[in-house]
N, C-alpha and C positions, 0 to 999 in steps of 0.2 A: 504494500500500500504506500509507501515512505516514497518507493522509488516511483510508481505512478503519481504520485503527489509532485515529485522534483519533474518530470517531464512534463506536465501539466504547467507547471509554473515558466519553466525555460522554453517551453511555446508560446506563451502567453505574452514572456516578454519580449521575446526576439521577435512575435508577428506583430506587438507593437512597436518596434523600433523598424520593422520590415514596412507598416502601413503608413509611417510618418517620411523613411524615408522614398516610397512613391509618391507621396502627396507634396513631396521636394523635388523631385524630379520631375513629377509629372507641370505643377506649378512653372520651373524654369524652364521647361522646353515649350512650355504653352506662352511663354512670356518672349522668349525669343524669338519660337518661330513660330509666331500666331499664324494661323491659315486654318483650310477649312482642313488636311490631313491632320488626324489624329498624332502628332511626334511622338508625344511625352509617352504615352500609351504602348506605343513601338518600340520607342529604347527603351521602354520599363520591362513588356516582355521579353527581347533580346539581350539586353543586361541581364534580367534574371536565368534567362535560360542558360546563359555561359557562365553565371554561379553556381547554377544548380547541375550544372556539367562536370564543373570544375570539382566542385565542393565533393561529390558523392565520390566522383572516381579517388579523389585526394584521400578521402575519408576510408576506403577500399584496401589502400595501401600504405596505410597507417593508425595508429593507433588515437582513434577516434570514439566518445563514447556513445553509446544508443543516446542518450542524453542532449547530447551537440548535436547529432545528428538528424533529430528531431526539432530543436530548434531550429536550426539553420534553414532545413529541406521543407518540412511542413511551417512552422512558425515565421521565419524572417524571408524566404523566398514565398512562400504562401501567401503572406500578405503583401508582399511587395508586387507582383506579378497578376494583372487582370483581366481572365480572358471572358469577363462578362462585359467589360469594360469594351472591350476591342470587337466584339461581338455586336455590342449596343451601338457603340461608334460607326461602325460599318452597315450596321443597318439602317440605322439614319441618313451614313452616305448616298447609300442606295433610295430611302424614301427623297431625300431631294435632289437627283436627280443625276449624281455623283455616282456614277457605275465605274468611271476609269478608277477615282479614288477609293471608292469600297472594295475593288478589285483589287490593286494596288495593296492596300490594307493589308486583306485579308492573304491575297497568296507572297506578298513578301514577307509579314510576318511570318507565314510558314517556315519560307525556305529558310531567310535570315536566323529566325529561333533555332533553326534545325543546325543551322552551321556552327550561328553560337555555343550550344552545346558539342558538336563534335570540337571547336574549337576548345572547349575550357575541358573537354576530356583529354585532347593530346597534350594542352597544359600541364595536367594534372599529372599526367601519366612519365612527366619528366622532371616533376619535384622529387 
């Protein structure tokens, strides 16, 4: 019970430091580059995804505890990363009338998230 108490806790905190630091990012990239594509939303899930690449493979090959693990993967990437967010974003694109950008959105986030993470695993895999 002690130990499911301590990962409840170090979820708790790190998806609070994970949801303040999106609502930082996402705020600065909406402030620079105001426009109707969604940025902030994009680098937040491409950053995350090359964390959450990064992090697990790092964590695989070292000594890491379910504990961190859990914060980190479900708690501060969890909340840092919004794919309701980028969902909602891109269907809006599309209801006003924005099909190249909802398009754009949705299959660069793909591919970019997908590289991110291959990228932060061959990171990972050279610490």
């Amino acid at each position: 019970m002690k130990v499911l108490l301590q990962q409840a806790l170090a979820i708790g905190a790190a998806g609070f430091v994970g949801a303040l630091a999106r609502w930082g990012v996402g705020a600065l990239f909406g402030r620079w580059f105001a426009g109707r594509f969604p940025l902030g939303t994009f680098v937040i899930n491409i950053s995350g995804s090359f964390l959450l690449g990064w992090f697990l493979t790092y964590a695989m090959g070292h000594r890491v505890s379910d504990t961190m693990r859990l914060a980190i993967g479900t708690g501060f990437v969890g909340a840092y990363t919004t794919f309701s967010t980028y969902m909602w974003e891109s269907s809006l694109l599309m209801s006003e009338g924005a099909g190249l950008e909802a398009a754009s959105n949705l299959i660069g986030s793909l591919v970019a998230g997908l590289l991110a993470v291959r990228l932060g695993v061959l990171l990972a895999r050279r610490a």
